[in-house]
DRENDO-1510 file (C-alpha; in Angstrom, 1 decimal, always signed):
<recs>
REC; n; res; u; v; w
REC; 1; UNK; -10.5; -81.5; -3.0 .
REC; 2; UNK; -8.9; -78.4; -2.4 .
REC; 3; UNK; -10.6; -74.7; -2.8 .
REC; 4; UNK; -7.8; -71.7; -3.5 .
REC; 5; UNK; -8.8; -68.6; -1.1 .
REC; 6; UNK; -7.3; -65.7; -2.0 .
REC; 7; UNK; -7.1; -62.8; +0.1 .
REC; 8; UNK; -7.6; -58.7; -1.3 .
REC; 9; UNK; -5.2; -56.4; -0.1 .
REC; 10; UNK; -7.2; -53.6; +2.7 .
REC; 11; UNK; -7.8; -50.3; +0.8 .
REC; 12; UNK; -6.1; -47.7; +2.4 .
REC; 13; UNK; -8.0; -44.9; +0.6 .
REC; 14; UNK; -10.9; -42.7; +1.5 .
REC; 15; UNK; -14.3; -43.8; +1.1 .
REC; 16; UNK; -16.3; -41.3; -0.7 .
REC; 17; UNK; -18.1; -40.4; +3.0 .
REC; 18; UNK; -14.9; -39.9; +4.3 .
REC; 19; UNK; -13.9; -37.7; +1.6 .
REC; 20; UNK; -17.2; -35.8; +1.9 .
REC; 21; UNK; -16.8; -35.6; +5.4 .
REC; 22; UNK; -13.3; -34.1; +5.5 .
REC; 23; UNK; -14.5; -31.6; +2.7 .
REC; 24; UNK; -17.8; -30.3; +3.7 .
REC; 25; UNK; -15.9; -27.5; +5.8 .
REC; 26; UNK; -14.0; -26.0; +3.2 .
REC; 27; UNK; -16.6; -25.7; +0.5 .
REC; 28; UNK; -19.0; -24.1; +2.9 .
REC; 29; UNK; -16.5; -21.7; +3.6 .
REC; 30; UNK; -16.1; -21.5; -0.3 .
REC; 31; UNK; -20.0; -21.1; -0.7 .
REC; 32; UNK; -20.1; -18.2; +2.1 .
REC; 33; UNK; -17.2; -16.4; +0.1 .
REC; 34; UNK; -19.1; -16.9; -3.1 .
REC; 35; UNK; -22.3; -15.5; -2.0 .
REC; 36; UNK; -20.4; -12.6; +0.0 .
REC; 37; UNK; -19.1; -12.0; -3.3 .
REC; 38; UNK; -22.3; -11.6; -5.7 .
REC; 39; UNK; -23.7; -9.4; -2.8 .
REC; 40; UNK; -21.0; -7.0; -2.4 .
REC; 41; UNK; -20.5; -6.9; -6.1 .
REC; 42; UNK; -24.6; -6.6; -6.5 .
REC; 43; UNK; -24.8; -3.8; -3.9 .
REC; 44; UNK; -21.6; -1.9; -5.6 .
REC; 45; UNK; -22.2; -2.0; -9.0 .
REC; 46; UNK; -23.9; +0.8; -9.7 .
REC; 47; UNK; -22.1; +3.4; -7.5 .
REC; 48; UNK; -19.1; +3.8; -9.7 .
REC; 49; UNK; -19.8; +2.5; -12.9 .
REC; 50; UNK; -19.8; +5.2; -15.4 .
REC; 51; UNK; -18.4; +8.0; -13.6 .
REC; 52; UNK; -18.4; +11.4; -15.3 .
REC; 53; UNK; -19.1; +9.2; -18.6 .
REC; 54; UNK; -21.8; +11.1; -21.0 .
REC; 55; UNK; -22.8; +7.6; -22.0 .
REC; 56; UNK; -23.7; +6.6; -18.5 .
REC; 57; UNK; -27.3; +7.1; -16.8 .
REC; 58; UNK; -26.1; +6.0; -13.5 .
REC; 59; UNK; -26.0; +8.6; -10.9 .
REC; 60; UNK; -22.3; +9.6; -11.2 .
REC; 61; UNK; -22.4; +9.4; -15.1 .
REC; 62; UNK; -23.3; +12.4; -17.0 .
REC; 63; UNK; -25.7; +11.3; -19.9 .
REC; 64; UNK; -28.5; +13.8; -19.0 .
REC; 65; UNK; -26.3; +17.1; -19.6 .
REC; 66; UNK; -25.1; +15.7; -22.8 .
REC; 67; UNK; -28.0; +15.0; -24.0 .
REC; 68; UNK; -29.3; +18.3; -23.0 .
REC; 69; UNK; -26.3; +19.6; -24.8 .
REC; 70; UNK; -27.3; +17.4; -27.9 .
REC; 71; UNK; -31.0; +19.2; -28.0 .
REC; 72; UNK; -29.6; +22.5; -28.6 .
REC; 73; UNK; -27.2; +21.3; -31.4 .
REC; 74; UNK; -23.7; +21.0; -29.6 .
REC; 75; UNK; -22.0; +17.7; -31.5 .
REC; 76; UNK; -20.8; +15.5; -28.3 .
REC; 77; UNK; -17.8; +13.3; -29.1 .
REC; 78; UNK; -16.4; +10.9; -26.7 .
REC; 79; UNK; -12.7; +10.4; -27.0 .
REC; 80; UNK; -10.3; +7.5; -24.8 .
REC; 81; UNK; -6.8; +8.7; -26.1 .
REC; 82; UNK; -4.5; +11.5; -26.1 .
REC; 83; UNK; -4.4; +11.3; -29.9 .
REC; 84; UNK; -8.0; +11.7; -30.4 .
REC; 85; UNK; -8.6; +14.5; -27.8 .
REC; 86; UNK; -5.4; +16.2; -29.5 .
REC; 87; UNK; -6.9; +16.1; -32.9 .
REC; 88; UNK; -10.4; +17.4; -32.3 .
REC; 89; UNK; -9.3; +20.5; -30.6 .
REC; 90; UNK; -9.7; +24.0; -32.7 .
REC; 91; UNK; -11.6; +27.3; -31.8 .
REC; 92; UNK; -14.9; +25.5; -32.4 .
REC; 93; UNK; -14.3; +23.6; -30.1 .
REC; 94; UNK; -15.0; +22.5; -26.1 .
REC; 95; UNK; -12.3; +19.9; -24.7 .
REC; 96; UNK; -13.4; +18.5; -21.6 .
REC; 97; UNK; -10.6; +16.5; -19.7 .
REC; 98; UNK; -12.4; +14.0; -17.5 .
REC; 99; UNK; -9.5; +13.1; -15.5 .
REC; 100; UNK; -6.2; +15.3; -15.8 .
REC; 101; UNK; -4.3; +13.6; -13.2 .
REC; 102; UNK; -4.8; +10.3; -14.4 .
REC; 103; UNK; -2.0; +11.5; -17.6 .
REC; 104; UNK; +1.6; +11.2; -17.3 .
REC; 105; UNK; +3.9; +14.2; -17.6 .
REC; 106; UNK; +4.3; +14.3; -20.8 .
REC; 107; UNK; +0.9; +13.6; -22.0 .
REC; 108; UNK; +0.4; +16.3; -19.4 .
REC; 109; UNK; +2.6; +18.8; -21.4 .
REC; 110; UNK; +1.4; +17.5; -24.9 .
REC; 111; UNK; -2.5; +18.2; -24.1 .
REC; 112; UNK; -1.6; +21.9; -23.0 .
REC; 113; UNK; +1.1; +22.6; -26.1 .
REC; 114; UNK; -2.3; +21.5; -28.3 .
REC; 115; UNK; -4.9; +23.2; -26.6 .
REC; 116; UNK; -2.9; +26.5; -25.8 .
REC; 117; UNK; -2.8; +27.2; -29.6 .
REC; 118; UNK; -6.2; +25.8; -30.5 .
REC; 119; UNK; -8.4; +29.2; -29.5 .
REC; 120; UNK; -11.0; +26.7; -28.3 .
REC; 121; UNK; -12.3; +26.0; -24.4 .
REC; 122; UNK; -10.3; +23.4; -22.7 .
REC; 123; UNK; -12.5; +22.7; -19.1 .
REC; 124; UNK; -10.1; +20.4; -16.5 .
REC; 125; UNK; -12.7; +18.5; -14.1 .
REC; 126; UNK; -10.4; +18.5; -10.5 .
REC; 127; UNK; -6.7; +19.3; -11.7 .
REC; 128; UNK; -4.4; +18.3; -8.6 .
REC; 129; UNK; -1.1; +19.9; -7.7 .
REC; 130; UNK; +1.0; +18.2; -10.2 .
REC; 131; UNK; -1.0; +18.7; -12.9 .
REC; 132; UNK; -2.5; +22.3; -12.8 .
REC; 133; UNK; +1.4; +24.3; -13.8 .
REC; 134; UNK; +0.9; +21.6; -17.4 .
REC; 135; UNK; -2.1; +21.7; -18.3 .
REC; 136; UNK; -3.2; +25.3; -16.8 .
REC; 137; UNK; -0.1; +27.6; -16.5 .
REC; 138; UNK; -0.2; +30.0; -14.1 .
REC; 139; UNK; -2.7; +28.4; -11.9 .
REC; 140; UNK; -1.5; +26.2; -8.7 .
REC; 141; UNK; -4.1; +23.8; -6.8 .
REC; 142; UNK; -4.8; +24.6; -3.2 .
REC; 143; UNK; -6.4; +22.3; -0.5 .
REC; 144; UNK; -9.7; +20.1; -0.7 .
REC; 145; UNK; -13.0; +21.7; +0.6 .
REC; 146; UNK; -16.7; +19.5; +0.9 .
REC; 147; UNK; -19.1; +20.5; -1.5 .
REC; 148; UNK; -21.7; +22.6; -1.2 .
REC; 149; UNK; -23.9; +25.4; -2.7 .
REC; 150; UNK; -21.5; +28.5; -3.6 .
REC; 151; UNK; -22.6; +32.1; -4.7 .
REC; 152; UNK; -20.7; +33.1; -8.0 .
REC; 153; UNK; -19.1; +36.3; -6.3 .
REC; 154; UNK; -17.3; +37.0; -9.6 .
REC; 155; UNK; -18.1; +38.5; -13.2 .
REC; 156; UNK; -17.6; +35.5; -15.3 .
REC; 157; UNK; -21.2; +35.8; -17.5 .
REC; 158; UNK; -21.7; +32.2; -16.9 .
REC; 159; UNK; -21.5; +32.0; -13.3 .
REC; 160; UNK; -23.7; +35.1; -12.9 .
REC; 161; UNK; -26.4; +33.8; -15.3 .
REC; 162; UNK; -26.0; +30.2; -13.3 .
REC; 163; UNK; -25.8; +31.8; -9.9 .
REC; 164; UNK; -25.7; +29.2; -7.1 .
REC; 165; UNK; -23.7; +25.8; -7.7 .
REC; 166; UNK; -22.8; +22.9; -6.2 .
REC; 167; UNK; -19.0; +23.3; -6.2 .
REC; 168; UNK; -16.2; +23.5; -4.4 .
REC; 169; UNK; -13.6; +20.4; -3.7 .
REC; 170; UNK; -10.0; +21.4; -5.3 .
REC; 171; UNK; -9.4; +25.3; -4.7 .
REC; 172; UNK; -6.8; +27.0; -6.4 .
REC; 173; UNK; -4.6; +30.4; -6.4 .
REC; 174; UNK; -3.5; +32.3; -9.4 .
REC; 175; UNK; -1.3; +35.4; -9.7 .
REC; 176; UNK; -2.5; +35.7; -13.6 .
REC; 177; UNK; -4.5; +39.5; -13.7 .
REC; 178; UNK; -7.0; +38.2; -16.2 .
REC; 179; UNK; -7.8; +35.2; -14.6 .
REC; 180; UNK; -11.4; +35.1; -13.5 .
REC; 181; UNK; -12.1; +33.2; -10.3 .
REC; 182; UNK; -15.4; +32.5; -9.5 .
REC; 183; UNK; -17.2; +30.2; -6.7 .
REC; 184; UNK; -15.0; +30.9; -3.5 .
REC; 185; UNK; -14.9; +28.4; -0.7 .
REC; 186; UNK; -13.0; +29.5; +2.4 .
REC; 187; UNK; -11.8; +32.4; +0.6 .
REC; 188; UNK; -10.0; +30.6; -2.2 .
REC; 189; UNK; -12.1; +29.7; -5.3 .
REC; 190; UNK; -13.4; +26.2; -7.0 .
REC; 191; UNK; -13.7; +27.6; -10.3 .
REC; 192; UNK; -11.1; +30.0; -12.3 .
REC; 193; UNK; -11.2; +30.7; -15.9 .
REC; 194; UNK; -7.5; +31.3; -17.5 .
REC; 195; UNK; -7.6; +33.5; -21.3 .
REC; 196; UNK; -4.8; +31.3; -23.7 .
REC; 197; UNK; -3.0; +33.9; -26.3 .
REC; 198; UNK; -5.0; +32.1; -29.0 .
REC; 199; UNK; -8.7; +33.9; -27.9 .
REC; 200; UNK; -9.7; +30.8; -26.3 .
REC; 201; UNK; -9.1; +29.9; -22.2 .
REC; 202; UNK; -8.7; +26.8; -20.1 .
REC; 203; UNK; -11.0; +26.7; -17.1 .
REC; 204; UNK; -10.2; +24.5; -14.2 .
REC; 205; UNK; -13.5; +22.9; -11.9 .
REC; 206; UNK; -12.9; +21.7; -8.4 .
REC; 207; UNK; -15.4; +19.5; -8.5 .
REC; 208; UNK; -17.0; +17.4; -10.8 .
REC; 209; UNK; -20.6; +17.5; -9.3 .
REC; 210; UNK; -22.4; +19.8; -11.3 .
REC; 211; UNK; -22.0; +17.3; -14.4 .
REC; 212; UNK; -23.5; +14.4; -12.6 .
REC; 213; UNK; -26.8; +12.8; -13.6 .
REC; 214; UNK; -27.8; +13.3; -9.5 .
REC; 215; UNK; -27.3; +16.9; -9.1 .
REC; 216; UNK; -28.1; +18.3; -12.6 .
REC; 217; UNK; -31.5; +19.5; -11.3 .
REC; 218; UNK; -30.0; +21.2; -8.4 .
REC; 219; UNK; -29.3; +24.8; -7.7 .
REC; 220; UNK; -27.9; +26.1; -10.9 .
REC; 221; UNK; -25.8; +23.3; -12.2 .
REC; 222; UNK; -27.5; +22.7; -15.2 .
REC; 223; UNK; -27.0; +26.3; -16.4 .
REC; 224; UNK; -23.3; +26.6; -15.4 .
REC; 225; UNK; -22.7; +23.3; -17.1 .
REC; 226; UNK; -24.5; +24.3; -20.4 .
REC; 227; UNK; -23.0; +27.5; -20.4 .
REC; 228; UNK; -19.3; +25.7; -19.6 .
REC; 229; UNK; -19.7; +23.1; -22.0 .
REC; 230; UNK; -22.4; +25.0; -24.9 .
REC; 231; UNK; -19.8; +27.9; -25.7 .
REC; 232; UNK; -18.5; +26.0; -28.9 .
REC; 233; UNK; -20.7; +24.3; -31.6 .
REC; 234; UNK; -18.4; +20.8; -30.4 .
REC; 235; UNK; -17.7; +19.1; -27.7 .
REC; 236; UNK; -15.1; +16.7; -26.9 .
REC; 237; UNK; -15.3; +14.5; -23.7 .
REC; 238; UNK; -11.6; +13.1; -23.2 .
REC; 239; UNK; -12.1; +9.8; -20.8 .
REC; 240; UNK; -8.5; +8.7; -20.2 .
REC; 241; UNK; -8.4; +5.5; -20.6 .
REC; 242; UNK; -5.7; +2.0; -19.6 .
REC; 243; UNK; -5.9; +1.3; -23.3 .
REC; 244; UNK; -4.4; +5.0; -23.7 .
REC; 245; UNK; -0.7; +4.8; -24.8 .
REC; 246; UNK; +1.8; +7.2; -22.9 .
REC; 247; UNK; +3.1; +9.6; -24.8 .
REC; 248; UNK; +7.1; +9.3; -25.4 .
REC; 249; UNK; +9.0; +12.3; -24.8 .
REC; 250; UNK; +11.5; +11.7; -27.7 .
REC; 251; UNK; +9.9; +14.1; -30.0 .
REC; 252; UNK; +9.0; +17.1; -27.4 .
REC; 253; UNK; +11.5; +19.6; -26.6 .
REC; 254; UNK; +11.9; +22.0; -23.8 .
REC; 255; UNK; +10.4; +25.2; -25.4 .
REC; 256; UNK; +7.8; +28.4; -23.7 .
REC; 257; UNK; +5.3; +26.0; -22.0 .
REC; 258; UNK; +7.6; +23.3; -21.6 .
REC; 259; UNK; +9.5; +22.4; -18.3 .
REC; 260; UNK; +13.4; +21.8; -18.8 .
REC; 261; UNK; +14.4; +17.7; -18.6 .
REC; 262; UNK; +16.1; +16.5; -15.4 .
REC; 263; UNK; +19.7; +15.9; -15.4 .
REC; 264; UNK; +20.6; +13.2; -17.4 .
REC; 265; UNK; +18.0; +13.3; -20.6 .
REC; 266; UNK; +15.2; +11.2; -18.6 .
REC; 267; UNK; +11.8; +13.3; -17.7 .
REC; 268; UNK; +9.7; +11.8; -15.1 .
REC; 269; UNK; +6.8; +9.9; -16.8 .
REC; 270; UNK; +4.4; +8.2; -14.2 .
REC; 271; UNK; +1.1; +9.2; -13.8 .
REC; 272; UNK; +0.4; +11.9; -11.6 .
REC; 273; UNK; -1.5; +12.0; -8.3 .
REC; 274; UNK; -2.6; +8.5; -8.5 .
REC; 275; UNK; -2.1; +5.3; -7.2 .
REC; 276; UNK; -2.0; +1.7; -8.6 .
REC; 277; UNK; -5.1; +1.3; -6.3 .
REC; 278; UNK; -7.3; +4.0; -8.3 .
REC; 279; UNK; -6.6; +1.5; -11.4 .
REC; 280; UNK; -8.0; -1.6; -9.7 .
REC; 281; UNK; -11.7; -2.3; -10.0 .
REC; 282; UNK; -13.2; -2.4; -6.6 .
REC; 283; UNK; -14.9; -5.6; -7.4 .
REC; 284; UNK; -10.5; -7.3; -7.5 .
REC; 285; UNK; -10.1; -5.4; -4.3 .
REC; 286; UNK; -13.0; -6.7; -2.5 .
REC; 287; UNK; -12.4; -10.4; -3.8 .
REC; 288; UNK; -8.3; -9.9; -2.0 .
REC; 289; UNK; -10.1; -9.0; +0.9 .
REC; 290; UNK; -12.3; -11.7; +0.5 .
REC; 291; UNK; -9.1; -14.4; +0.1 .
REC; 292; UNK; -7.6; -12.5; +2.6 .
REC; 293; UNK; -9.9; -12.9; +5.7 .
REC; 294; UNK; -10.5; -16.5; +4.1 .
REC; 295; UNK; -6.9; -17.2; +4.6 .
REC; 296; UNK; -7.1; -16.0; +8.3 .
REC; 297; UNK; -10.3; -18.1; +9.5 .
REC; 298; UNK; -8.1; -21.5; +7.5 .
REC; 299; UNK; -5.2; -20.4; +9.8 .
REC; 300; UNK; -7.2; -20.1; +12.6 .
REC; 301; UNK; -9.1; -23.3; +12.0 .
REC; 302; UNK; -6.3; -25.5; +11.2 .
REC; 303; UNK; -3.5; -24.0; +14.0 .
REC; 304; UNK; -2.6; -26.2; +16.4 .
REC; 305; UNK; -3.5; -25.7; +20.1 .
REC; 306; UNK; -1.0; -25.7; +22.2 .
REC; 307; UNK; -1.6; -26.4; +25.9 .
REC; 308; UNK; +0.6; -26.4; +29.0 .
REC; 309; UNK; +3.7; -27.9; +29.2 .
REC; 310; UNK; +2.9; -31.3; +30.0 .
REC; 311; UNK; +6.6; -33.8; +31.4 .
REC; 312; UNK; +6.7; -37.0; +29.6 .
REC; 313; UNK; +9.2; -40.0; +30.5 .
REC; 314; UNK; +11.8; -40.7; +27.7 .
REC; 315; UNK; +11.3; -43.4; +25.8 .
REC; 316; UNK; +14.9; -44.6; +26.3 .
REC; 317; UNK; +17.2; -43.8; +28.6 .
REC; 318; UNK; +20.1; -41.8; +27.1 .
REC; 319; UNK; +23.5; -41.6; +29.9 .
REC; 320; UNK; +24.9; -38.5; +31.1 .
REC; 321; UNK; +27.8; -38.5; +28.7 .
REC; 322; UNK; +26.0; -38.9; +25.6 .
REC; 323; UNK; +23.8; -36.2; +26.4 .
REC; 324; UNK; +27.0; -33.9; +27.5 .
REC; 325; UNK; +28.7; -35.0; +23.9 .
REC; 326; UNK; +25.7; -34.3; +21.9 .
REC; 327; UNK; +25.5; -30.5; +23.8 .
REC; 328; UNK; +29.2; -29.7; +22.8 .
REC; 329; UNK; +28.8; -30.8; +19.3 .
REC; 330; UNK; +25.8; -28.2; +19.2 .
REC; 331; UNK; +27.8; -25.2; +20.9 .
REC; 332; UNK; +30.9; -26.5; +18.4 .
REC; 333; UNK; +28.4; -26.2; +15.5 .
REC; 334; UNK; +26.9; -22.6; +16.4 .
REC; 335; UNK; +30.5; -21.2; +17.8 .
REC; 336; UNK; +29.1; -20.6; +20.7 .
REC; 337; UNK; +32.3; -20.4; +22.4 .
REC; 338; UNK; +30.9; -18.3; +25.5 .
REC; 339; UNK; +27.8; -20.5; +26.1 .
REC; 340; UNK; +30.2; -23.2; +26.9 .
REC; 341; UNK; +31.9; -21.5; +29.1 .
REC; 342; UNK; +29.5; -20.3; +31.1 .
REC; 343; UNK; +27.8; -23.9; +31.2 .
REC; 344; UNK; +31.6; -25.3; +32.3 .
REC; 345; UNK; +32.0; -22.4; +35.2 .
REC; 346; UNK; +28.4; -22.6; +36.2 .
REC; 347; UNK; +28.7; -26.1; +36.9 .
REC; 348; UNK; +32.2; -26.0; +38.2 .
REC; 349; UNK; +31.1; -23.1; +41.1 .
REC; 350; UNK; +28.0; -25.3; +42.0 .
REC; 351; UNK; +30.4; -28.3; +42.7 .
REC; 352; UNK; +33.1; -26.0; +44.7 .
REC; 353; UNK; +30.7; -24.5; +46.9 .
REC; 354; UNK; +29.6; -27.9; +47.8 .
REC; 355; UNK; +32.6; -28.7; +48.6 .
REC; 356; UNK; +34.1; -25.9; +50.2 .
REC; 357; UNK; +31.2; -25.3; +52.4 .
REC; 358; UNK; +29.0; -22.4; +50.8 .
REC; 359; UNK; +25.3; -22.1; +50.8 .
REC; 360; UNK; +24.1; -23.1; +47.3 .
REC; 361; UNK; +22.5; -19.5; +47.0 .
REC; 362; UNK; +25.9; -17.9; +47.3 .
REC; 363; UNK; +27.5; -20.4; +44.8 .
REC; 364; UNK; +27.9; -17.5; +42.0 .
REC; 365; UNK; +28.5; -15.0; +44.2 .
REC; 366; UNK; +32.4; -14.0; +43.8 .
REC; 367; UNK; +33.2; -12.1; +47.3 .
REC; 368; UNK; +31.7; -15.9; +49.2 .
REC; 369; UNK; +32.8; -18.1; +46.8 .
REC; 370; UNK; +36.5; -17.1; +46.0 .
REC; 371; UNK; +37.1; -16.4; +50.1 .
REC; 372; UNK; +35.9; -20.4; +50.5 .
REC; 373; UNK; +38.1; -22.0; +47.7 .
REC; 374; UNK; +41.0; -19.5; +47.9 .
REC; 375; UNK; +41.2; -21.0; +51.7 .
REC; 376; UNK; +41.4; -24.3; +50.3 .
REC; 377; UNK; +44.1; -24.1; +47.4 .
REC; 378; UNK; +47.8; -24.1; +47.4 .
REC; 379; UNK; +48.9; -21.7; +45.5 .
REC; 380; UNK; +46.6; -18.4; +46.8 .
REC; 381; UNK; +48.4; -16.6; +44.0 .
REC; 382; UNK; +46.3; -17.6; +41.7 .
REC; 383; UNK; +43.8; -15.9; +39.6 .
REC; 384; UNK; +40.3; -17.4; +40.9 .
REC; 385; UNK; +38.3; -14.9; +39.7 .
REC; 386; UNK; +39.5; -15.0; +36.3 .
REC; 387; UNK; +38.8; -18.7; +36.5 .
REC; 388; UNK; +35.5; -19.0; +37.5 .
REC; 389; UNK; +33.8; -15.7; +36.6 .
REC; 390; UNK; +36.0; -14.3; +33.5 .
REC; 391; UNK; +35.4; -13.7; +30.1 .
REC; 392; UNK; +34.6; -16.3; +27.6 .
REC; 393; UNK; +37.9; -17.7; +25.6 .
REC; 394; UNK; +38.7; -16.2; +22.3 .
REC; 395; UNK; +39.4; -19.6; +20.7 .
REC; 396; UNK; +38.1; -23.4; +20.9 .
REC; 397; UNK; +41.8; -24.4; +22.7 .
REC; 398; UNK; +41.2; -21.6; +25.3 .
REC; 399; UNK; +38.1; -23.0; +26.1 .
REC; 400; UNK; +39.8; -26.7; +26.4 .
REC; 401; UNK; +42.3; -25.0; +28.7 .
REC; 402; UNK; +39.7; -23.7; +30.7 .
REC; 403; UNK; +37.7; -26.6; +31.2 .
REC; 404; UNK; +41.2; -28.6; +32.3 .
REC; 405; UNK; +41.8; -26.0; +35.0 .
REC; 406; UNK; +38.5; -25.9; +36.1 .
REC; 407; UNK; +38.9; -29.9; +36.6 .
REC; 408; UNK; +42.5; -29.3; +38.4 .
REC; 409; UNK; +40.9; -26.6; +40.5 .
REC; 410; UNK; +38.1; -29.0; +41.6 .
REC; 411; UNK; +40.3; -31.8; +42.4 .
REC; 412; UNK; +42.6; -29.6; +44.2 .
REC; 413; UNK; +39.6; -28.5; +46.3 .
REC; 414; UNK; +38.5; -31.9; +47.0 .
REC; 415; UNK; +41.7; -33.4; +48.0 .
REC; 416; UNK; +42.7; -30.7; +50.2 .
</recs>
């Protein structure tokens, strides 16, 4: 009777410890990222969220002075496009232009051709360089000052009614004689009123702290920011938005207000005085930084540590000729013509000062060397010098003539 064995191929792959074991590392360092995540999120979230929104109770949002604005029957419309702010303005009306720099040129130059001839109050929260000669001709943005409580030192009746405000920030410069600038900081001032032909004026505000849920109860902003924003029975809060279409230039024409088009047709479009960055949530950038330094610690965990040089006995041995050919077909490959010829007279010099009685430390030294062979040759005439310290041959049968003369000159040597 016979029994039939039959044998099962070994597994070769990983038992599920083995798995587990190999890993455990990685999705701890996925967990830390994780929770580092929900906390920086969690202790950002309600810093920037809302900012200078009138639907927003958050610190930086600005629900309190429109509702204020509300109780004493000023109509407060929120508006996300160009189109929308465009069409609301009129003489009964208050535009309020969250962020001006945020537009492109020509949405720029569109918003100031509309609210130039509406006779309403257009109030620009922070207009940078770029943007004040659009939207506020006449006026031109000066440097950044910290923000602190200002007197009014000026006759506009609002500031004087408001008195001390929390302003400051962008400070600008106007040679316009019925400007009225108001709020000086360092002698320049953060708040300048500018009269439109229409009857009704633009008025640019350094900073956007008075209009904050945080700082409405403080010093006077409340009253300068219901006086700035009360004037018209309507109020239009323009939050440019991503979803916000640029505005083409095709049907806009170079007129009073207008700037002339570069050369070539194309007018510069891009939005200014901002950066791709100031469009990224903070919670993206955080999570690159996150991958990032994730990244880093993997490198670091995974590199290979390298020691000291440690000598090791070839497995094989490999003759002197072999390793000679397999070095020539290297310098052949890279055309490293002048490698090989310094490797061919380095070797050559060592052998002649051997023979011709030099120390081996003067062996590449050309006044001991050449004395020592040029006593041993035949011909004296000849160029040594050339030969065993010269330039490196200009072609690969320059360097196999100098390698046959190099061999001549050696024998020569020996022999003699």
């Amino acid at each position: 009777m016979t029994t039939a064995t039959t044998s099962s191929p070994t597994s070769t792959a990983p038992s599920p410890g083995q798995v587990w074991t190999r890993a455990r590392g990685i999705l701890a360092v996925v967990l830390i990222l994780v929770v580092a995540g929900v906390t920086f999120a969690a202790a950002r979230s309600g810093a920037n969220h809302g900012q200078l929104d009138p639907r927003s109770a958050d610190p930086k949002g600005s629900r309190a002075v429109a509702e204020l604005l509300k109780a004493r029957g000023v109509s407060v419309t929120v508006a996300t496009t160009l189109d929308e702010a465009t069409a609301a303005t009129g003489p009964d009306t208050t535009l309020l232009v969250a962020g001006p720099n945020l537009l492109t040129r020509s949405q720029q130059l569109r918003l100031e051709d509309a609210t130039s001839a509406s006779a309403g109050r257009t109030l620009l929260i922070a207009p940078g360089r770029e943007a004040t000669p659009r939207l506020a001709p006449g006026l031109r943005a000066e440097s950044h000052e910290a923000v602190s409580a200002l007197a009014p030192a000026c006759d506009l009746p609002a500031a004087r009614r408001a008195g001390t405000a929390d302003l400051g920030g962008t400070r600008y410069t106007t040679q316009t004689p019925t400007a009225v600038a108001c709020y000086p900081s360092a002698g320049l001032p953060s708040l300048v009123s500018l009269p439109t032909g229409a009857g009704g004026d633009t008025v640019a505000l350094g900073s956007p702290d008075i209009l904050h849920n945080e700082r409405l109860d403080q010093q006077g902003n409340a009253s300068l920011a219901l006086q700035l924003l009360g004037s018209r029975p309507h109020l239009v809060w323009y939050l440019p938005s991503l979803t916000d279409p640029p505005a083409t230039t095709d049907d806009s024409t170079p007129g009073d207000g207008d700037e002339e088009q570069p050369e070539g047709g194309i007018r510069d479009d891009a939005p200014e005085e901002s950066s791709f960055l100031d469009l990224i949530p903070s919670g993206w950038l955080w999570g690159t930084l996150q991958l990032a330094l994730a990244a880093v610690l993997a490198a670091v965990w995974r590199a290979r540590r390298l020691g000291p040089l440690v000598t090791e006995r070839l497995p094989v041995a490999i003759r002197a000729s072999e390793s000679a050919e397999g070095r020539s077909l290297l310098y052949r490959k890279a055309n490293a013509r002048d490698r090989a010829a310094d490797a061919l007279r380095a070797a050559s010099r060592t052998r002649l000062a051997s023979l011709a009685g030099v120390p081996a430390s003067d062996a590449h030294t050309p006044d001991a060397l050449l004395t020592a062979v040029s006593a041993r040759v035949t011909a004296p005439d000849r160029d040594l010098n050339a030969l065993l310290f010269g330039s490196a041959p200009s072609t690969d049968a320059a360097l196999v003539l100098l390698a046959d003369q190099l061999d001549a000159l050696e024998r020569e040597v020996r022999t003699s």
